[in-house]
mmCIF file of the C-alpha atoms, coordinates in Angstrom:
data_MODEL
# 
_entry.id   MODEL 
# 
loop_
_atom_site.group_PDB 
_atom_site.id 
_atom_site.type_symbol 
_atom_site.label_atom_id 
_atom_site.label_alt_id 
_atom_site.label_comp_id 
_atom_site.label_asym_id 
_atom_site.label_entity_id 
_atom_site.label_seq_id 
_atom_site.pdbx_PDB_ins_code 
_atom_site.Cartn_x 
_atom_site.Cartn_y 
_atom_site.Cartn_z 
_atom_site.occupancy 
_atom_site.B_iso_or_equiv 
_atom_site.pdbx_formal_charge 
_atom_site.auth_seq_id 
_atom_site.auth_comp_id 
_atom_site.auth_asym_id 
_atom_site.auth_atom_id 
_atom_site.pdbx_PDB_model_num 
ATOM 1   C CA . UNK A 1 1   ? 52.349  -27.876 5.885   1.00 0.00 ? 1   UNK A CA 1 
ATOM 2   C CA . UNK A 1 2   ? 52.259  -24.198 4.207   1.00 0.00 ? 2   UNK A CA 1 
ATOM 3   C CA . UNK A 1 3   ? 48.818  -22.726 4.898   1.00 0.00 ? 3   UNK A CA 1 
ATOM 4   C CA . UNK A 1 4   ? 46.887  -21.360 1.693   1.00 0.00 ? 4   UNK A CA 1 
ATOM 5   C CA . UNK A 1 5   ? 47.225  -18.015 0.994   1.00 0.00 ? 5   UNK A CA 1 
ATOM 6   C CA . UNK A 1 6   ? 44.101  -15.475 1.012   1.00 0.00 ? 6   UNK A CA 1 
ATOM 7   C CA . UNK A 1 7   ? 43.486  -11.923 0.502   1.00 0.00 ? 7   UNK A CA 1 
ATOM 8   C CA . UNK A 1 8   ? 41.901  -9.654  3.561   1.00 0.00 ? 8   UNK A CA 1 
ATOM 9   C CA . UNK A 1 9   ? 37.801  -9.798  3.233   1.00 0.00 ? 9   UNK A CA 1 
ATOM 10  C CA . UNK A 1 10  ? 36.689  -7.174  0.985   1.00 0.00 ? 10  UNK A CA 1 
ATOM 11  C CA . UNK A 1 11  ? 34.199  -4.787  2.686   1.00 0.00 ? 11  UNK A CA 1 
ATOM 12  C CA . UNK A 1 12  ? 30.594  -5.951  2.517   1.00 0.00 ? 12  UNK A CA 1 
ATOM 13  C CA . UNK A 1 13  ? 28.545  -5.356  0.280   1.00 0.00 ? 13  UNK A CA 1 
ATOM 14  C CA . UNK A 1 14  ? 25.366  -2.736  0.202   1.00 0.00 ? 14  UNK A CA 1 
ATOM 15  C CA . UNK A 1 15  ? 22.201  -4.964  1.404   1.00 0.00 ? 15  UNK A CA 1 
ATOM 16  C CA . UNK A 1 16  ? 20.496  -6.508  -1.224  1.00 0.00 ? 16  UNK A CA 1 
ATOM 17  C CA . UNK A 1 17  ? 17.567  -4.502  -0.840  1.00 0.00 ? 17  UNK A CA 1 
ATOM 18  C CA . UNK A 1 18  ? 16.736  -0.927  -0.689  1.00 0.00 ? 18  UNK A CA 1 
ATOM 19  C CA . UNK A 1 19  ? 14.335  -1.460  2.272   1.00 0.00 ? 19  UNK A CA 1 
ATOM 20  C CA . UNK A 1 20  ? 13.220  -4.245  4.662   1.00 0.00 ? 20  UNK A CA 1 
ATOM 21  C CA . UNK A 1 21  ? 15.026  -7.173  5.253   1.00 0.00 ? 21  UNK A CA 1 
ATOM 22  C CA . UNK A 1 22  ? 18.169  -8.363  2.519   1.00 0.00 ? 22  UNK A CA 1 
ATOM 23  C CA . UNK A 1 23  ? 21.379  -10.202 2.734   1.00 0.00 ? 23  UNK A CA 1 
ATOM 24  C CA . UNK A 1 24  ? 24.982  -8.769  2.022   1.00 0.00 ? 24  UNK A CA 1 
ATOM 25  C CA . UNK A 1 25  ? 28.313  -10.197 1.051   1.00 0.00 ? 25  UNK A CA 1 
ATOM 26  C CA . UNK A 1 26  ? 31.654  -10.133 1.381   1.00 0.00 ? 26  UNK A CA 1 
ATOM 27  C CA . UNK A 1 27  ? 34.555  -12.392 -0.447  1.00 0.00 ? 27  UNK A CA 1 
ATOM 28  C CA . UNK A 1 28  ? 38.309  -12.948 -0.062  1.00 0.00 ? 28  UNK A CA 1 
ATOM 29  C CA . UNK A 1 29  ? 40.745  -14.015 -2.980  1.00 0.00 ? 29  UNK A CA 1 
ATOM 30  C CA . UNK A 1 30  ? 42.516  -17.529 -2.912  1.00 0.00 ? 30  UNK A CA 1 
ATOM 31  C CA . UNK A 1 31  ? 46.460  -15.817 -3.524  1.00 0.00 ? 31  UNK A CA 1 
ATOM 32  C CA . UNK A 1 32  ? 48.132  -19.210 -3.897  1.00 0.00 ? 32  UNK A CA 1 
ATOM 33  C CA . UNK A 1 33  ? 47.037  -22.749 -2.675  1.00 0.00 ? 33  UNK A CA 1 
ATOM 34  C CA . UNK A 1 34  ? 48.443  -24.940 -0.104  1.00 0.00 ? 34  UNK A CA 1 
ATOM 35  C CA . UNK A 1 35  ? 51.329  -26.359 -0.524  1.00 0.00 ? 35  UNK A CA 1 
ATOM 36  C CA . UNK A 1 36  ? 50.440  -29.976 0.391   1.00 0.00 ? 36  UNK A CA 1 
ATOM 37  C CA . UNK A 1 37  ? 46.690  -30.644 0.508   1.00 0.00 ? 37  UNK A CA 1 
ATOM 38  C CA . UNK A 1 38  ? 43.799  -28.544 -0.176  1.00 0.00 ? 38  UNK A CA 1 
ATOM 39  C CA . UNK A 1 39  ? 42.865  -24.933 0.822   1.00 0.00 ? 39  UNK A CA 1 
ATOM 40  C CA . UNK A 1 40  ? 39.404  -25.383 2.629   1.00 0.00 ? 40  UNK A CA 1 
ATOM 41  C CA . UNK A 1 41  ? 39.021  -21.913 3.798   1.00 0.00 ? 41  UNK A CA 1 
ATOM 42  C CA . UNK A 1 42  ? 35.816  -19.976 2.856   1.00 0.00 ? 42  UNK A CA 1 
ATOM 43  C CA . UNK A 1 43  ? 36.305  -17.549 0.123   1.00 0.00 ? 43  UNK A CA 1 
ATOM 44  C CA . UNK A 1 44  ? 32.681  -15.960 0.339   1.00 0.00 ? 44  UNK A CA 1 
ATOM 45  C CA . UNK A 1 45  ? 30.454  -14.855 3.793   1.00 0.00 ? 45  UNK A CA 1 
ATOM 46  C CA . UNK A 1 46  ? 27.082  -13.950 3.839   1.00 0.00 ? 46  UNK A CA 1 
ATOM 47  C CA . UNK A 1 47  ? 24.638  -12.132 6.343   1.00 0.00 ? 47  UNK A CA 1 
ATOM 48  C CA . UNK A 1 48  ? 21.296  -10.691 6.513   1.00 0.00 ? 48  UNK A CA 1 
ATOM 49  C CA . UNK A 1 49  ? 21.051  -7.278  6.880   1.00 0.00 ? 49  UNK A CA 1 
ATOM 50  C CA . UNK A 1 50  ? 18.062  -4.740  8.284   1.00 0.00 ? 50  UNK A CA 1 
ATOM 51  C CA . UNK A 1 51  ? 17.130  -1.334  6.688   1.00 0.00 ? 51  UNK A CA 1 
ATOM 52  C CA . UNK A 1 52  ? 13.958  0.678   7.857   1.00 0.00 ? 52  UNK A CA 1 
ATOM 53  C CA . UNK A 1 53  ? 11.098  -0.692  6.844   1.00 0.00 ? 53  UNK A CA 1 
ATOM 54  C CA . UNK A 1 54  ? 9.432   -0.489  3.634   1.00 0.00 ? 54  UNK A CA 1 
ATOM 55  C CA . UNK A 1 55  ? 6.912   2.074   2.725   1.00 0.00 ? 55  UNK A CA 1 
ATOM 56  C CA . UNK A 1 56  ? 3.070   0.826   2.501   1.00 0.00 ? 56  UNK A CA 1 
ATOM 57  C CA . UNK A 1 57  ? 0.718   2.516   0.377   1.00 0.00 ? 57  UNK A CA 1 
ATOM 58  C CA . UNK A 1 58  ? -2.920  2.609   1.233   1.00 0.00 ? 58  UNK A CA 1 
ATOM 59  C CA . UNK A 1 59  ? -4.593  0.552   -0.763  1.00 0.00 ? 59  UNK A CA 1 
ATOM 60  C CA . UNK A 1 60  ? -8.608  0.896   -1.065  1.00 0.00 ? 60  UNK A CA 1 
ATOM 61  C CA . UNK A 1 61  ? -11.780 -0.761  -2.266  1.00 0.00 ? 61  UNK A CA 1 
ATOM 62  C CA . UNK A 1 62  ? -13.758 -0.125  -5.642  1.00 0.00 ? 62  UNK A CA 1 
ATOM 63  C CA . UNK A 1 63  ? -16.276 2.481   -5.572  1.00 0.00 ? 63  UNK A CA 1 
ATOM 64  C CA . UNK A 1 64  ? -19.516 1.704   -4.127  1.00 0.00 ? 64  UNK A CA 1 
ATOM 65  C CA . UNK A 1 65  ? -22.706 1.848   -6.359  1.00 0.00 ? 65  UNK A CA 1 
ATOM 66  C CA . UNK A 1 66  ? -24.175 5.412   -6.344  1.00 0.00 ? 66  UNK A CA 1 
ATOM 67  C CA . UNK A 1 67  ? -26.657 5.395   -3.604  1.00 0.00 ? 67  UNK A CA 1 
ATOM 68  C CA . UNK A 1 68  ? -30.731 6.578   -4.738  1.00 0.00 ? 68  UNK A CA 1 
ATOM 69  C CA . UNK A 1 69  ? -31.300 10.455  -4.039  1.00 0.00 ? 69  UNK A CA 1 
ATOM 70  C CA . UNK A 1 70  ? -32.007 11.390  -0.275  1.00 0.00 ? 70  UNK A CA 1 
ATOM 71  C CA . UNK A 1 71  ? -35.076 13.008  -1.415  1.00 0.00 ? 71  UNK A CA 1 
ATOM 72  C CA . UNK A 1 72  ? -38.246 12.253  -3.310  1.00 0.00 ? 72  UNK A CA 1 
ATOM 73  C CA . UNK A 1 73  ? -38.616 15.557  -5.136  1.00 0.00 ? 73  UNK A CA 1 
ATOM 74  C CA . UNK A 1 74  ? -36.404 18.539  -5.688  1.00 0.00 ? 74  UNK A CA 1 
ATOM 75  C CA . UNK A 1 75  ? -32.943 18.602  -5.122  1.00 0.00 ? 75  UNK A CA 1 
ATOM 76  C CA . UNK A 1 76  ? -30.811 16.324  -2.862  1.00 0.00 ? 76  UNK A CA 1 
ATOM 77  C CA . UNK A 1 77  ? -27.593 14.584  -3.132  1.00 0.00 ? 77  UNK A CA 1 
ATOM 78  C CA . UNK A 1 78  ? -26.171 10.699  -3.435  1.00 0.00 ? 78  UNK A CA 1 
ATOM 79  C CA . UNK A 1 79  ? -23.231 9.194   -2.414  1.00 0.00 ? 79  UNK A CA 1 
ATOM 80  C CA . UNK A 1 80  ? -20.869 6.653   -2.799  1.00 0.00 ? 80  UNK A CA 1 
ATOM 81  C CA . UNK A 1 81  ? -18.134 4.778   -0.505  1.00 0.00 ? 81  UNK A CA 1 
ATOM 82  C CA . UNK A 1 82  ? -15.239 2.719   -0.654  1.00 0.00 ? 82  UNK A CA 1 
ATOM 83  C CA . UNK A 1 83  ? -13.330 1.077   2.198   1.00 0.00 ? 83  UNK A CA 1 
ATOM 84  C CA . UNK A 1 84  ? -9.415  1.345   3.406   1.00 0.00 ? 84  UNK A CA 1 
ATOM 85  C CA . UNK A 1 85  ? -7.838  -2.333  2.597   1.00 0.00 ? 85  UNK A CA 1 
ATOM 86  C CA . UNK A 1 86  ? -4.662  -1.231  3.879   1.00 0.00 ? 86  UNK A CA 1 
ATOM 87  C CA . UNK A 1 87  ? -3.698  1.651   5.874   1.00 0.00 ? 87  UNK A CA 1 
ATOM 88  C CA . UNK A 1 88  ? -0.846  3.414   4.995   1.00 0.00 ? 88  UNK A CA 1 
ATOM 89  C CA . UNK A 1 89  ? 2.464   2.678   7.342   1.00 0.00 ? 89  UNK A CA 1 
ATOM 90  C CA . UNK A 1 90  ? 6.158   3.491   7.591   1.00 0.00 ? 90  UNK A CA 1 
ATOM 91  C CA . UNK A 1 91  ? 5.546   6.845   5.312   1.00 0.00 ? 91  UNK A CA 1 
ATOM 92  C CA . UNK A 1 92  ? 3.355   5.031   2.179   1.00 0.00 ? 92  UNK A CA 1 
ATOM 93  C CA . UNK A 1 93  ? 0.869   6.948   0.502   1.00 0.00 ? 93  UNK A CA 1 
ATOM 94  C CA . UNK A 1 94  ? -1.813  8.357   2.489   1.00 0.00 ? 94  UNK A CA 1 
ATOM 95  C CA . UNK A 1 95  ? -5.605  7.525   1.779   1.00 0.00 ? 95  UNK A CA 1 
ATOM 96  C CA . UNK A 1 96  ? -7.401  9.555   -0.798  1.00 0.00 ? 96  UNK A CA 1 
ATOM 97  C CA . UNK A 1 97  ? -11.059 10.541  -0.338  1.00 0.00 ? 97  UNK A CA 1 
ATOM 98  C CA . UNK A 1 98  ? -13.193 7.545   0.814   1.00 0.00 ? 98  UNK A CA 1 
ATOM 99  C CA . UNK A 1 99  ? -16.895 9.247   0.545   1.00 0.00 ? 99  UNK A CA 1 
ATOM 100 C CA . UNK A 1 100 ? -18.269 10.884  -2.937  1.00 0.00 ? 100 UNK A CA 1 
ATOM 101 C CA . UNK A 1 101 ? -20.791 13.075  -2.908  1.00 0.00 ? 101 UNK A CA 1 
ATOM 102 C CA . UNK A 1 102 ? -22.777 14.488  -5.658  1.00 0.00 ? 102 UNK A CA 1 
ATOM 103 C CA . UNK A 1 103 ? -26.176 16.371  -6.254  1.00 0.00 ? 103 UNK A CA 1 
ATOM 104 C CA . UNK A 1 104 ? -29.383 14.571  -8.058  1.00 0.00 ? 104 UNK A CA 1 
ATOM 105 C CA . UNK A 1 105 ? -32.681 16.605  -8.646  1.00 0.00 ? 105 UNK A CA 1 
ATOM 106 C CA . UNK A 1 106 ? -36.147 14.955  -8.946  1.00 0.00 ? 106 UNK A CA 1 
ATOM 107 C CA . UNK A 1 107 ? -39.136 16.200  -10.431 1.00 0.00 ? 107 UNK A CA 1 
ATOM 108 C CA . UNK A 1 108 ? -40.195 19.187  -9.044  1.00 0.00 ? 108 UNK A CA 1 
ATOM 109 C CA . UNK A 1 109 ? -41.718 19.258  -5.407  1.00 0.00 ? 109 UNK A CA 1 
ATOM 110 C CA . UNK A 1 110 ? -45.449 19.899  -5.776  1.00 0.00 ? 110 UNK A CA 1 
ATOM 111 C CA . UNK A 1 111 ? -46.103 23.508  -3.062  1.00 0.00 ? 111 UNK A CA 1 
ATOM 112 C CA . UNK A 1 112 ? -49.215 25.696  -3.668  1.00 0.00 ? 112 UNK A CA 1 
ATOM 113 C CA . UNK A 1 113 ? -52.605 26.367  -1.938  1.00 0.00 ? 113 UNK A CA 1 
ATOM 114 C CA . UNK A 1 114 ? -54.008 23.700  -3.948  1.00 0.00 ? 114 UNK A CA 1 
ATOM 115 C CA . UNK A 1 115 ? -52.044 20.950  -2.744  1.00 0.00 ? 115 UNK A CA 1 
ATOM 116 C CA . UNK A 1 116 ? -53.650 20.805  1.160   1.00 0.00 ? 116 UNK A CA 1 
ATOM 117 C CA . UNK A 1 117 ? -57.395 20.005  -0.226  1.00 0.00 ? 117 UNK A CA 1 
ATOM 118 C CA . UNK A 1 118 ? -55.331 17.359  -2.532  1.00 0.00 ? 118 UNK A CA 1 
ATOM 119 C CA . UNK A 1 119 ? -54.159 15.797  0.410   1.00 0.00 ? 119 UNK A CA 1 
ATOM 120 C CA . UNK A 1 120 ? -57.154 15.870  2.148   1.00 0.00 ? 120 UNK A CA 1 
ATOM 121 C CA . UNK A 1 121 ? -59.081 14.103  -0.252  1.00 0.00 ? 121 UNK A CA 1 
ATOM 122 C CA . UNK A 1 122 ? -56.758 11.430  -1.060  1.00 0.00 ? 122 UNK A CA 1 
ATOM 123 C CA . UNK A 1 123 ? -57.068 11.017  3.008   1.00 0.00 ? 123 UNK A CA 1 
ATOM 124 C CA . UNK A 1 124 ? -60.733 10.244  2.795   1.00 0.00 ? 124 UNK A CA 1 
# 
């Protein structure tokens, strides 16, 4: 029996993906068929491929409820928080700020000569 014909393999193709783990290809042409019987051979290959990994962003938690003023009167500050979900790997974003702070005032603190006798009395 004649053999079938077939091209060379073409050159494979780029990986399926850009990054991480894809598959690539490569194909042959069928140039003229067996003379007697049928041409069996494979006309497409397939085979995974490996680039470096895939960038991972960091990816955070929702802001945290203000927390109350760290002082009873007069000027202070409050904060807020949020937590790292995922940290960032293989050149992904990096983590923006995870503490807030900002400044909260009260009424005014009460200071004077008259405010030890106050005290004093409210004691007894």
């Amino acid at each position: 029996t004649i053999p079938c014909l077939l091209s060379p393999w073409s050159e494979w193709s780029d990986c399926s993906v850009t990054c991480g783990k894809g598959m690539r290809t490569r194909q042959r042409i069928l140039k003229s068929a067996a003379e007697l019987g049928d041409c069996n051979e494979e006309l497409e290959q397939a085979e995974k491929c490996m680039l470096p990994e895939c960038p991972i962003d960091c990816e955070l938690t929702e802001w945290s409820q203000w927390s109350e003023c760290n002082t009873s009167c007069g000027k202070g500050h409050m904060i807020r928080t949020r937590m790292i979900k995922i940290e960032p790997q293989f050149g992904g974003t990096a983590c923006p700020e995870t503490v807030q702070r900002t400044k909260c005032r009260l009424r005014k603190c009460l200071r004077g000569p008259g405010m030890e006798k106050r005290r004093w009395k409210e004691a007894r």
